[in-house]
C-alpha positions as MATLAB code, in Angstrom:
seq = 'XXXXXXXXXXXXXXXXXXXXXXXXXXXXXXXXXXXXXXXXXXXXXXXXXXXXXXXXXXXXXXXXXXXXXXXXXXXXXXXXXXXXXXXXXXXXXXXXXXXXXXXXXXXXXXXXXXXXXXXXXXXXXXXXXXXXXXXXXXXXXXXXXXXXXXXXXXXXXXXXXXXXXXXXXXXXXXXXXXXXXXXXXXXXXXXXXXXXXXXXXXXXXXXXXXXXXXXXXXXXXXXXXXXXXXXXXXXXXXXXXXXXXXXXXXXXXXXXXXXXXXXXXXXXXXXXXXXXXXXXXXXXXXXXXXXXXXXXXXXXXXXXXXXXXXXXXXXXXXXXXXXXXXXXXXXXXXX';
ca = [
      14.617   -2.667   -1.752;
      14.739    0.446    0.075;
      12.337    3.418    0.337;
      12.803    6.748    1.188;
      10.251    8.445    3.826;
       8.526   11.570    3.102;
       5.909   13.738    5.030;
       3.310   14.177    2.508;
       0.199   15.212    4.764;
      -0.230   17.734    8.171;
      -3.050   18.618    9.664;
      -3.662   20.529   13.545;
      -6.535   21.250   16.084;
      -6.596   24.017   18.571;
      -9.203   24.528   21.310;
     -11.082   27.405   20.761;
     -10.700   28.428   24.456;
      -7.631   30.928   24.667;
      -6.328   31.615   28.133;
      -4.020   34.698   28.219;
      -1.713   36.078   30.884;
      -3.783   38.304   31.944;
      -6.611   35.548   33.002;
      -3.856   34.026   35.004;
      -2.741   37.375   36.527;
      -6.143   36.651   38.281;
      -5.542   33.766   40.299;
      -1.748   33.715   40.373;
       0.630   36.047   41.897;
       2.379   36.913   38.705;
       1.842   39.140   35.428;
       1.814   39.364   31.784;
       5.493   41.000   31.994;
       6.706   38.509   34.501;
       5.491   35.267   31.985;
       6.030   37.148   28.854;
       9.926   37.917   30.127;
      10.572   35.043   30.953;
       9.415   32.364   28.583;
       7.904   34.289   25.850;
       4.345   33.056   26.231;
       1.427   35.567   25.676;
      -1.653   32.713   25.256;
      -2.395   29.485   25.369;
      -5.252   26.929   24.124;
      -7.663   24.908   26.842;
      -9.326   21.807   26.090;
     -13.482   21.964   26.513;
     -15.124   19.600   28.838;
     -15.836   16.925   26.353;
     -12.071   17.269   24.374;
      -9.532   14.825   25.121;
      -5.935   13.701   23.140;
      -7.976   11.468   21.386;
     -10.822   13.797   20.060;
      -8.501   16.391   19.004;
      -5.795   14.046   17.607;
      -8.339   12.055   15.344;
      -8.963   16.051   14.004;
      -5.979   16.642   13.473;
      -5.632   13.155   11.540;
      -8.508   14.210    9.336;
      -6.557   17.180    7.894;
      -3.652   15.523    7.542;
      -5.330   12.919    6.053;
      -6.908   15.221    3.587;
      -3.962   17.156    2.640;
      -2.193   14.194    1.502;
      -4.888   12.740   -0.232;
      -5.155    9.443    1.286;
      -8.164    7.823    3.131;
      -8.478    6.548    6.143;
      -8.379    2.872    4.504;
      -5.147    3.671    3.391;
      -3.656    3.795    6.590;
      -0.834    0.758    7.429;
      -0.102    1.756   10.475;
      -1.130    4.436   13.496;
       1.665    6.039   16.081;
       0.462    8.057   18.733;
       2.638   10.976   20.478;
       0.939   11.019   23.638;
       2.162   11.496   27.519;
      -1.670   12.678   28.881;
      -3.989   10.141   27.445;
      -7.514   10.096   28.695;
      -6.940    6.069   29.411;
      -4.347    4.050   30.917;
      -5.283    1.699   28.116;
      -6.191    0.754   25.266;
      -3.798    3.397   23.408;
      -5.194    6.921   22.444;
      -4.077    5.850   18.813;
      -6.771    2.699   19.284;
      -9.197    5.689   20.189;
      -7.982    7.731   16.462;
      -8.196    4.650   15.067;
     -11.628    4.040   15.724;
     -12.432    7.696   15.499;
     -11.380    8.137   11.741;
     -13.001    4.187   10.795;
      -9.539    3.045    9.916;
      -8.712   -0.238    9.380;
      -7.661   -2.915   12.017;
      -4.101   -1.906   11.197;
      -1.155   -1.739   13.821;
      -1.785    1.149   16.272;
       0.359    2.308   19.448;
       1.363    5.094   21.583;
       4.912    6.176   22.216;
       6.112    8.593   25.443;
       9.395   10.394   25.066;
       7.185   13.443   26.032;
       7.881   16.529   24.152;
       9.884   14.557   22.029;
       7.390   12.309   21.243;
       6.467   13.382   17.640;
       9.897   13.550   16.335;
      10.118    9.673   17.808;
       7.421    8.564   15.723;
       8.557   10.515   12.477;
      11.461    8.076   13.163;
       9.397    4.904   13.634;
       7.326    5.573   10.570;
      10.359    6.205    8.739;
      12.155    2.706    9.253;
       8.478    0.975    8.725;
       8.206    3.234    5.356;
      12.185    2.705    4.527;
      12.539   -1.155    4.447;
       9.178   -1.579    2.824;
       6.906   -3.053    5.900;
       4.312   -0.246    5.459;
       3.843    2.559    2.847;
       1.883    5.311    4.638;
       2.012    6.000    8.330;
      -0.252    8.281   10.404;
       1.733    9.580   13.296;
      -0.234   12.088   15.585;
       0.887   13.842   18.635;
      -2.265   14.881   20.453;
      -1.680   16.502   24.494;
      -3.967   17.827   27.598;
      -1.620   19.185   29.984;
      -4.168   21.292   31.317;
      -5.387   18.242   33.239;
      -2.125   17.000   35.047;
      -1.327   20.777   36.192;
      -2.054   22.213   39.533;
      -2.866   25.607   38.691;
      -1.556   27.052   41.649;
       2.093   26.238   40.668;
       2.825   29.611   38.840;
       6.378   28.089   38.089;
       4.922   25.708   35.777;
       1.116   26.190   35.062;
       2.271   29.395   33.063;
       3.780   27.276   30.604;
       1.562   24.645   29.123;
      -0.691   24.677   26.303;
      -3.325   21.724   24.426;
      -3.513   20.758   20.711;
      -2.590   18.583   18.536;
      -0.697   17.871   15.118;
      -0.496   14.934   13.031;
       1.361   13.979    9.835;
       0.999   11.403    7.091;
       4.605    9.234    6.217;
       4.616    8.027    2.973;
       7.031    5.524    1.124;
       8.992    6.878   -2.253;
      11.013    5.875   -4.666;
      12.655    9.440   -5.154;
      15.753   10.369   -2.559;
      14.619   12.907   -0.492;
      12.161   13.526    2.652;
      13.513   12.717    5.910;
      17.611   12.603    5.638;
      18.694   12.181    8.991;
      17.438   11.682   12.536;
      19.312   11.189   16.052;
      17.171   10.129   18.962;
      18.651   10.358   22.734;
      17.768   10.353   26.380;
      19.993   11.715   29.562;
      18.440    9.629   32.106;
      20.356   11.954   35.065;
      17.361   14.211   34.250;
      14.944   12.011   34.865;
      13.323   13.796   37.544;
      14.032   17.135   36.022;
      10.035   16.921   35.180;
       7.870   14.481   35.588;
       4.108   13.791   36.257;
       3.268   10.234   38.805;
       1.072    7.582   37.354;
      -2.475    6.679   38.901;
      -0.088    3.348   39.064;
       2.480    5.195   40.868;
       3.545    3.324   44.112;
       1.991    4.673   47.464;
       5.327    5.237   48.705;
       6.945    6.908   46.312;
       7.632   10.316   47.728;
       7.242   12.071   44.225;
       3.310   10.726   43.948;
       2.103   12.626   47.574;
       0.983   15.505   45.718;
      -0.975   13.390   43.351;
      -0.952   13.042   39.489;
       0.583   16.752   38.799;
       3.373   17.745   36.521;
       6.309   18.378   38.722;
       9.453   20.380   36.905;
      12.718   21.911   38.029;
      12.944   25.159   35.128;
      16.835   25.242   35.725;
      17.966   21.790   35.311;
      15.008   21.260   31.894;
      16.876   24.157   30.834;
      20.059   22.708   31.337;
      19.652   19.353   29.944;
      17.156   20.235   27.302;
      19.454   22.923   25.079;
      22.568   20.203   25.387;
      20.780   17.446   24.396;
      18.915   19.647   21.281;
      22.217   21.513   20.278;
      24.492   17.892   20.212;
      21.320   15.802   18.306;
      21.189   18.886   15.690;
      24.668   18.917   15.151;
      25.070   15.336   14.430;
      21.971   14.912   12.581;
      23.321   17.569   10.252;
      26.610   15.705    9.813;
      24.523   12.743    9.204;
      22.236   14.249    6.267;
      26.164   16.063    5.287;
      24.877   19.494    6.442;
      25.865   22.633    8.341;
      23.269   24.710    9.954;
      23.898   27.136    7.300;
      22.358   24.443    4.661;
      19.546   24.695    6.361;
      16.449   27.039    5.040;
      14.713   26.611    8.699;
      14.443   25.079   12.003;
      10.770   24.160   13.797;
      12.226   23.576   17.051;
       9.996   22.407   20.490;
       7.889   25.376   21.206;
       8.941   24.692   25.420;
       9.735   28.556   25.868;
      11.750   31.094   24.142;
      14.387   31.639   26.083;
      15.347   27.774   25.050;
      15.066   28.154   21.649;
      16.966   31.379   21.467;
      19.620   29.519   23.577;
      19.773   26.604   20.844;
      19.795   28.561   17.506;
      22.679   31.088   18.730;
      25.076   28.308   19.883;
      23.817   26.546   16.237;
      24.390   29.732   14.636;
      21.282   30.115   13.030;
      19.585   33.419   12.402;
      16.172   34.527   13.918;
      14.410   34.925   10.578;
      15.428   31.335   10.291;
      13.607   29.966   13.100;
       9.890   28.918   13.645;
       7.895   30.181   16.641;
       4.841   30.368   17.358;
       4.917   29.254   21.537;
       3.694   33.113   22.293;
       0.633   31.675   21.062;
       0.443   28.357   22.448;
       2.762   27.761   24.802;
       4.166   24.226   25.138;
       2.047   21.435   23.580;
       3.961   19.257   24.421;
       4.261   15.817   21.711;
       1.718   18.705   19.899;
       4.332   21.190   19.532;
       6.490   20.224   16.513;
       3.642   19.195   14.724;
       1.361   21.832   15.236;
       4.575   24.487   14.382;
       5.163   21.867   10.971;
       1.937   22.424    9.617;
       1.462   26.635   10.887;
       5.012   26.878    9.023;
       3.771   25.397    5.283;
       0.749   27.291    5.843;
       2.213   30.675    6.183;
       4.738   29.635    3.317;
       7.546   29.646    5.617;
       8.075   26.040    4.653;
       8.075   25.359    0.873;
       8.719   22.650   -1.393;
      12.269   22.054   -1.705;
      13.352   23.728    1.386;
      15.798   21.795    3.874;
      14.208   21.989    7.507;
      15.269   20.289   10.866;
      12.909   19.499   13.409;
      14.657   19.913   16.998;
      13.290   18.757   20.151;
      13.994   17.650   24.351;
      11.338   16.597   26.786;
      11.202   14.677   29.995;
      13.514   11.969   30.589;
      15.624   14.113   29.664;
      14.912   12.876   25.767;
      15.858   14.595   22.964;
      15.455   14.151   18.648;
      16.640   16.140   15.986;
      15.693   15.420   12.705;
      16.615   16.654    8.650;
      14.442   16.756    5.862;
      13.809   18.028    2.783;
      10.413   19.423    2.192;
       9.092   17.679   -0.929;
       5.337   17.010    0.310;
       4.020   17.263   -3.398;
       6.988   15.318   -5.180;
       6.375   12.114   -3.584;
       3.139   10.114   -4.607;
       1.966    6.814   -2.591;
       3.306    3.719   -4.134;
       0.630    2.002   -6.523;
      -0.261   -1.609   -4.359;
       1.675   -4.686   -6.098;
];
């Protein structure tokens, strides 16, 4: 028997520590007008000392957890959006595991980057669709502040921390997720990327240590193709046009992306989710943080059809389809 996948619980965490433009303006050669102009980034959250992915994602769990109504003992299964863990191993979703007393249930990271938390939606939706599991935690949890050199004012300008998490449950009702089309363009590989304390001694791209590295014009490049094709065709898949569609959370990476994506989609600004003035790019936080700030300014409601739309290193990219029916699908009763 098959099962259809809803999103039935969201919960986020933000560091209280807001760093604007005009902090930056301090040790950088640039401005508020130069960053605002060009990405549309105003603010964006720093982790404490003692905060990690794991700490904030394991908050961000708890919400979710208690927005959807389930315990922690409830949990089949834990996925973990994560490409700045505070370990090499085990997995920050061991580390939310133990944090919220879960069960010894299944629990992994996955690294597509920003496109992490759309990944995982995925994952928990095949585990929830074919009956393996009937409620999924997937949490996308990020500390970029850490692998930045804040000297680079071509990228440190950018980059926010959170986290977001969301609860995947099985239903016997159509409806919830509809559609979702994963992808990678691997001639962007080093487009972005941040070296491994693995990384070989010889590998030109690790002299400058463990710092995110990124070329802005070819992210730009790769990212909007690969999050206008995956929309389009994950629309055709859930039999959709972008008009269907009540609004799109896209990857909060900067806004001149995002504009770029909904005009060639043809959606209309009032349409469209942002909040990455705010934030900045979280990273595998992003959609999931954006998920749960849109239902709780009612700009996503019960019924609505939303697509999630995302690109990140690699170059990978995810769009997904859903319709919003958090409150119409209950967890299955146990056999």
């Amino acid at each position: 028997m098959l099962f259809f996948a809803r999103v039935t619980g969201w919960g986020k965490y933000l560091p209280q520590r807001v760093v604007d433009n005009h902090e930056l303006s301090k040790t950088l050669d640039t401005s508020d007008e130069w960053i605002t102009s060009r990405t549309g980034i105003r603010a964006r959250r720093i982790v404490a000392d003692h905060e990690t992915a794991s700490t904030m994602g394991t908050l961000a769990a708890q919400q979710a957890l208690e927005t959807s109504g389930v315990s922690a003992d409830q949990i089949d299964l834990i996925i973990t959006a994560n490409s700045s863990p505070e370990r090499v191993f085990p997995s920050t979703a061991a580390l939310i595991q133990n944090g919220l007393g879960a069960r010894p249930v299944a629990a992994f990271d996955l690294n597509a980057a920003c496109s992490g938390f759309v990944y995982g939606l995925n994952i928990a939706r095949q585990f929830v669709s074919t009956g393996t599991y009937r409620t999924v935690l997937v949490v996308g949890s990020e500390v970029y502040s850490r692998i930045l050199n804040w000297q680079d004012r071509s990228s440190c300008v950018l980059f926010g921390d959170g986290a977001g998490a969301a609860v995947v449950q099985a239903s016997t009702e159509p409806g919830g997720i509809l559609s979702c089309v994963m992808g990678n363009e691997s001639a962007g590989i080093e487009a972005v990327y941040c070296p491994s304390v693995a990384a070989s001694p010889v590998d030109p791209l690790a002299q400058n240590g463990q710092y995110l590295v990124m070329n802005g014009q070819q992210v730009y490049k790769y990212a909007v193709r690969g999050m206008i094709e995956s929309a389009r065709t994950a629309l055709h898949e859930a039999r959709m046009t972008p008009s269907d569609l009540d609004l799109i959370i896209p990857h909060q990476a900067n806004l001149r992306i995002i504009q770029t994506m909904s005009e060639s989609l043809g959606i209309p600004d009032e349409k469209v989710f942002i909040n990455v003035d705010r934030y900045g790019n979280t990273a595998g936080a992003s959609i999931p943080i954006a998920l749960c700030e849109a239902v709780e300014s009612g700009r996503l409601q019960e019924g609505d059809r939303v697509a999630l739309i995302c690109a990140g290193a690699g170059i990978s990219y995810a769009s997904m389809v859903m319709e919003w029916q958090p409150k119409a699908a209950l967890p299955l009763s146990p056999e």
